[in-house]
Chimera marker file (.cmm) of the C-alpha trace (Angstrom):
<marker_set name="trace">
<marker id="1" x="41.287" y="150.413" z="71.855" r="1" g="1" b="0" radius="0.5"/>
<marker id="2" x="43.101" y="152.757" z="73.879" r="1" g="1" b="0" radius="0.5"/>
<marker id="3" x="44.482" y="156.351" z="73.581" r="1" g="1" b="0" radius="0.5"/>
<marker id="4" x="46.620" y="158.094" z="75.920" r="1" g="1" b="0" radius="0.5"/>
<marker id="5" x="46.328" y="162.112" z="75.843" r="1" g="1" b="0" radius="0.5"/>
<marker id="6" x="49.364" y="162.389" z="73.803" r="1" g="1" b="0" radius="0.5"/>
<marker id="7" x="47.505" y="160.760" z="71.343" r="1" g="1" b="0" radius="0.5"/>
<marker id="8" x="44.265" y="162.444" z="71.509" r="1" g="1" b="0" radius="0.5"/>
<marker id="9" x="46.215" y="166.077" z="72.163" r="1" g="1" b="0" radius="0.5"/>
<marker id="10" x="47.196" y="165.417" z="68.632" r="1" g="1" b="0" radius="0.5"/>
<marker id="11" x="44.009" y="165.837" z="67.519" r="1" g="1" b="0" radius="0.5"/>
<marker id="12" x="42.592" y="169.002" z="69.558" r="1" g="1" b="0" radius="0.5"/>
<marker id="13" x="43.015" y="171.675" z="66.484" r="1" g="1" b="0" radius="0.5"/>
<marker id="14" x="40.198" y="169.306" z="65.073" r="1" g="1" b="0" radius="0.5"/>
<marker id="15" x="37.673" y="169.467" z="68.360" r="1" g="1" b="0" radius="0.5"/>
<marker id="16" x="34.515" y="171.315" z="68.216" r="1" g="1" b="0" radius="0.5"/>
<marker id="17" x="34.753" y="171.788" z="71.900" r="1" g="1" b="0" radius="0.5"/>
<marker id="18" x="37.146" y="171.967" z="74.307" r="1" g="1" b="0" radius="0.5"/>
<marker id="19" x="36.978" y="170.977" z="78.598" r="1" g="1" b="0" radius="0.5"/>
<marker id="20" x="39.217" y="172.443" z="80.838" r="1" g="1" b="0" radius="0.5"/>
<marker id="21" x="37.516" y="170.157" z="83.283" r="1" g="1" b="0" radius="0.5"/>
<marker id="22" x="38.391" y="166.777" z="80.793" r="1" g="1" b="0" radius="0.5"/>
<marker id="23" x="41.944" y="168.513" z="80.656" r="1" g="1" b="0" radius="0.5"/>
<marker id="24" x="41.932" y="168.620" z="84.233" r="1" g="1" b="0" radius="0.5"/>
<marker id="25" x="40.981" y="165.259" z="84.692" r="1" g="1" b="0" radius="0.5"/>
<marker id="26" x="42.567" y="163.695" z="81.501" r="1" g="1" b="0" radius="0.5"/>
<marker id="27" x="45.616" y="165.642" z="80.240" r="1" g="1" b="0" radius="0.5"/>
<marker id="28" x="43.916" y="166.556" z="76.917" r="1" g="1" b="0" radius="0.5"/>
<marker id="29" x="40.743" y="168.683" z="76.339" r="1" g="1" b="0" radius="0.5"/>
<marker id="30" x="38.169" y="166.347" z="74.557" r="1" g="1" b="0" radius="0.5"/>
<marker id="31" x="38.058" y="162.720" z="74.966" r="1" g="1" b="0" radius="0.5"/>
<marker id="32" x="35.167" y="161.959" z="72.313" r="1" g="1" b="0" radius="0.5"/>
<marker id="33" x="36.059" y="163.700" z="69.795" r="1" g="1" b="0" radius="0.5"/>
<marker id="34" x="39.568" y="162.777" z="70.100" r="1" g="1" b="0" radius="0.5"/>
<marker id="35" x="38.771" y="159.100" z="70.053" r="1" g="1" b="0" radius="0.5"/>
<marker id="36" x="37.255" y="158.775" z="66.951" r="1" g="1" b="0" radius="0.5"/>
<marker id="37" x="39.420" y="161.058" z="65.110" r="1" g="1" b="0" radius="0.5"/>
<marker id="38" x="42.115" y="159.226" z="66.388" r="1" g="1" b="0" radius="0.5"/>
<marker id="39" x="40.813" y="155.736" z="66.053" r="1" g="1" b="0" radius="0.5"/>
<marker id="40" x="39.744" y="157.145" z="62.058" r="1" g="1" b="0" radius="0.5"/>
<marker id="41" x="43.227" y="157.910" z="61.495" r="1" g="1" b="0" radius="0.5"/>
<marker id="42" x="44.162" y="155.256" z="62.666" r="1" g="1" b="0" radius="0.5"/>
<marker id="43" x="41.935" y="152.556" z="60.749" r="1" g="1" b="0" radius="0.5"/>
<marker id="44" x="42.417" y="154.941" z="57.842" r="1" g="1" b="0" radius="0.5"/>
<marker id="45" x="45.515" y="156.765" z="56.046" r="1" g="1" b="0" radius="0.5"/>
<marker id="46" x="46.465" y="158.961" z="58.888" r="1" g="1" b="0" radius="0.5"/>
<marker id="47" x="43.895" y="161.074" z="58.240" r="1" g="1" b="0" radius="0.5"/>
<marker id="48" x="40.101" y="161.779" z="59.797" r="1" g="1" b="0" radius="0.5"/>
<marker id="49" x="36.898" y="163.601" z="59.875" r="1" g="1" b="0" radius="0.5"/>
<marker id="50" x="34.516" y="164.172" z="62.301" r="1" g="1" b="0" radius="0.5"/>
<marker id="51" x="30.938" y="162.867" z="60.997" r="1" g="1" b="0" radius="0.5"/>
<marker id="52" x="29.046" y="163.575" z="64.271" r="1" g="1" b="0" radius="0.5"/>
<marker id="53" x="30.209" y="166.157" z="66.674" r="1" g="1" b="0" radius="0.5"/>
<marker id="54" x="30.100" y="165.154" z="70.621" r="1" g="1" b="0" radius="0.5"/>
<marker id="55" x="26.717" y="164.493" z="71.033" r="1" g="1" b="0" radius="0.5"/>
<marker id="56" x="26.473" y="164.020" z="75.415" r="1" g="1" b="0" radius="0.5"/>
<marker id="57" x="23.619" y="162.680" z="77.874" r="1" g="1" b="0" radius="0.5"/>
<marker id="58" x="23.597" y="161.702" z="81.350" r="1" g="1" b="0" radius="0.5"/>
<marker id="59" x="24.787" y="158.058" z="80.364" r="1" g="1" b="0" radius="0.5"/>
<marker id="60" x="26.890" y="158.184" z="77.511" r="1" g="1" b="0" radius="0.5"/>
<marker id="61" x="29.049" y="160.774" z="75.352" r="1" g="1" b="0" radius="0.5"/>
<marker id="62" x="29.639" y="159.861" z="71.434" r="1" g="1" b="0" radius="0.5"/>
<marker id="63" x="31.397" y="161.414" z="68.092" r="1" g="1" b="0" radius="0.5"/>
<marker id="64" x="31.809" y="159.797" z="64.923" r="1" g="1" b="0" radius="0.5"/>
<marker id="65" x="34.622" y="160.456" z="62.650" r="1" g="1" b="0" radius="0.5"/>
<marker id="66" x="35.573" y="158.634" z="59.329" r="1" g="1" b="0" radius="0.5"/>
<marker id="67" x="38.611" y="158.476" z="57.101" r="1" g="1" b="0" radius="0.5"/>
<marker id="68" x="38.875" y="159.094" z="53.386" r="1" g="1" b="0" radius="0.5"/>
<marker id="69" x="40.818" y="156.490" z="52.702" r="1" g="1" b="0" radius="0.5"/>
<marker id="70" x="37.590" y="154.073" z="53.846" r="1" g="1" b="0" radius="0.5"/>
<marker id="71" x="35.271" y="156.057" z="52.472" r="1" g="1" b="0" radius="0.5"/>
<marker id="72" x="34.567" y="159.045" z="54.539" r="1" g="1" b="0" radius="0.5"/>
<link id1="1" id2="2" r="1" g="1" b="0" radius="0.2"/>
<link id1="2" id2="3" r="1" g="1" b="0" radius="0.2"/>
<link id1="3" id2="4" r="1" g="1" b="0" radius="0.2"/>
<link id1="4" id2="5" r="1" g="1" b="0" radius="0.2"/>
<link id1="5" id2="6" r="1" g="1" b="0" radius="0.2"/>
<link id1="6" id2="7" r="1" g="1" b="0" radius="0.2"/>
<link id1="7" id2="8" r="1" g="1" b="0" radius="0.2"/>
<link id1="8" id2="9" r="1" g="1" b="0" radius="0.2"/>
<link id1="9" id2="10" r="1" g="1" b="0" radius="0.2"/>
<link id1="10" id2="11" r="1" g="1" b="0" radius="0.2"/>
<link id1="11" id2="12" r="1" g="1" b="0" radius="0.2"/>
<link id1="12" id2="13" r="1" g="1" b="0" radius="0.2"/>
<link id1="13" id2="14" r="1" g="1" b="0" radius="0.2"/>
<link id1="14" id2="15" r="1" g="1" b="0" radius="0.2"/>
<link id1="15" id2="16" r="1" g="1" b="0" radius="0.2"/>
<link id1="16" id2="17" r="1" g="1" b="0" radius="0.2"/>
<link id1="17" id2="18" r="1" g="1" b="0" radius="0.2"/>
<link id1="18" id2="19" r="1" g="1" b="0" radius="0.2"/>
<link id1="19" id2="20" r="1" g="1" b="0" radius="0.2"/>
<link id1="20" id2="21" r="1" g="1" b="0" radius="0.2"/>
<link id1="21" id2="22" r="1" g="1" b="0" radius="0.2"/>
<link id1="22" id2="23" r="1" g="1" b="0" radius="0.2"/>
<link id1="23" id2="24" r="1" g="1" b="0" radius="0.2"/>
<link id1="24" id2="25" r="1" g="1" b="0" radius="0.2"/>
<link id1="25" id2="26" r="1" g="1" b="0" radius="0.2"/>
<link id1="26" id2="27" r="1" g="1" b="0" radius="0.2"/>
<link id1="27" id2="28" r="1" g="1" b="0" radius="0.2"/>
<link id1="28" id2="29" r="1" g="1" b="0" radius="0.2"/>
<link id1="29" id2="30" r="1" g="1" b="0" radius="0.2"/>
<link id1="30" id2="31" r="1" g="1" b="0" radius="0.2"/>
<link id1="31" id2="32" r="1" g="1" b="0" radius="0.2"/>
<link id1="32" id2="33" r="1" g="1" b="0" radius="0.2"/>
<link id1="33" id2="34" r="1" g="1" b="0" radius="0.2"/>
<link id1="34" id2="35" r="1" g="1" b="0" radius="0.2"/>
<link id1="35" id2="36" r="1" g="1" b="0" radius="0.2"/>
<link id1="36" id2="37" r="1" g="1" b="0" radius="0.2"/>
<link id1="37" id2="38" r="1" g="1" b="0" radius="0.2"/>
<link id1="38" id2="39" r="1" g="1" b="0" radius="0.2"/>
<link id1="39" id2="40" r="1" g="1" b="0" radius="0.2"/>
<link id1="40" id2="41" r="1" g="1" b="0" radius="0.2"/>
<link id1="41" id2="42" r="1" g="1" b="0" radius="0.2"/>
<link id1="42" id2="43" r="1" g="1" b="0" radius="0.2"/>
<link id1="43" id2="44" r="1" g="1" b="0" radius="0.2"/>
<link id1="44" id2="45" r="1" g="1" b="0" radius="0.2"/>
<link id1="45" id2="46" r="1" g="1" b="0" radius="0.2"/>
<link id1="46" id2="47" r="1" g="1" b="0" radius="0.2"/>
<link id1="47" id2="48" r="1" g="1" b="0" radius="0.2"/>
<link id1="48" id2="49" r="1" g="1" b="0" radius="0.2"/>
<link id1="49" id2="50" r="1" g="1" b="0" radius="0.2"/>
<link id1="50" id2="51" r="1" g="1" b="0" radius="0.2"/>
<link id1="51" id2="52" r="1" g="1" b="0" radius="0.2"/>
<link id1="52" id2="53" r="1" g="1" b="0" radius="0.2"/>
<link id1="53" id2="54" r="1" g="1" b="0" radius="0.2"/>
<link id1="54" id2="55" r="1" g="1" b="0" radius="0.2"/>
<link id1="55" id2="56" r="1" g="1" b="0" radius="0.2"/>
<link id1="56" id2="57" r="1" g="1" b="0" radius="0.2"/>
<link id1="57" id2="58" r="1" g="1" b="0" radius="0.2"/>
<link id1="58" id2="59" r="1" g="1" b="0" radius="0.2"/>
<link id1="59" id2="60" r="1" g="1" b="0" radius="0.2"/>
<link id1="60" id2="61" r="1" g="1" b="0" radius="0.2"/>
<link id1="61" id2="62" r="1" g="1" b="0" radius="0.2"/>
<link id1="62" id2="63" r="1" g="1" b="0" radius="0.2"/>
<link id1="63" id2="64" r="1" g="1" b="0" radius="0.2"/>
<link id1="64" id2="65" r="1" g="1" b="0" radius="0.2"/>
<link id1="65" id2="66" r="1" g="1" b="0" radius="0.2"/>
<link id1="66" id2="67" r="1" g="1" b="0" radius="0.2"/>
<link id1="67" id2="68" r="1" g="1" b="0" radius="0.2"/>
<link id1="68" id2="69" r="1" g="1" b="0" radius="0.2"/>
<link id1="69" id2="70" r="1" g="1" b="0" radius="0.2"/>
<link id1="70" id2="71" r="1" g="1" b="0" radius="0.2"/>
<link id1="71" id2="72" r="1" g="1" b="0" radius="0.2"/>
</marker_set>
């Protein structure tokens, strides 16, 4: 699955933090966070949740987010 920043942009009012570096780099200031809402909304009714805010170590950065329409 992919998401361009338009995509994710949509989603910053929902971010717990925000990266003017990721913008920088990326067009849209969080990329984790983003993803999951989006891909939530996505699997979901439109609508998402984050479950697990951006959780970040050297190898890997991960959020969780969940619709309500599959049971989050």
């Amino acid at each position: 699955v992919f998401f361009n920043a338009a995509q994710l942009v949509a989603w910053e009012l929902h971010l717990t933090q925000r990266s003017a570096q990721v913008f920088q780099t990326t067009g849209c200031h969080g990329v984790a966070e983003g993803s999951a809402l989006a891909l939530a909304a996505q699997l979901g009714d439109g609508t998402a949740r984050l479950l697990i805010e951006r959780q970040k170590t050297t190898q890997m950065t991960f959020a969780l987010a969940s619709s309500p329409a599959v049971g989050g």
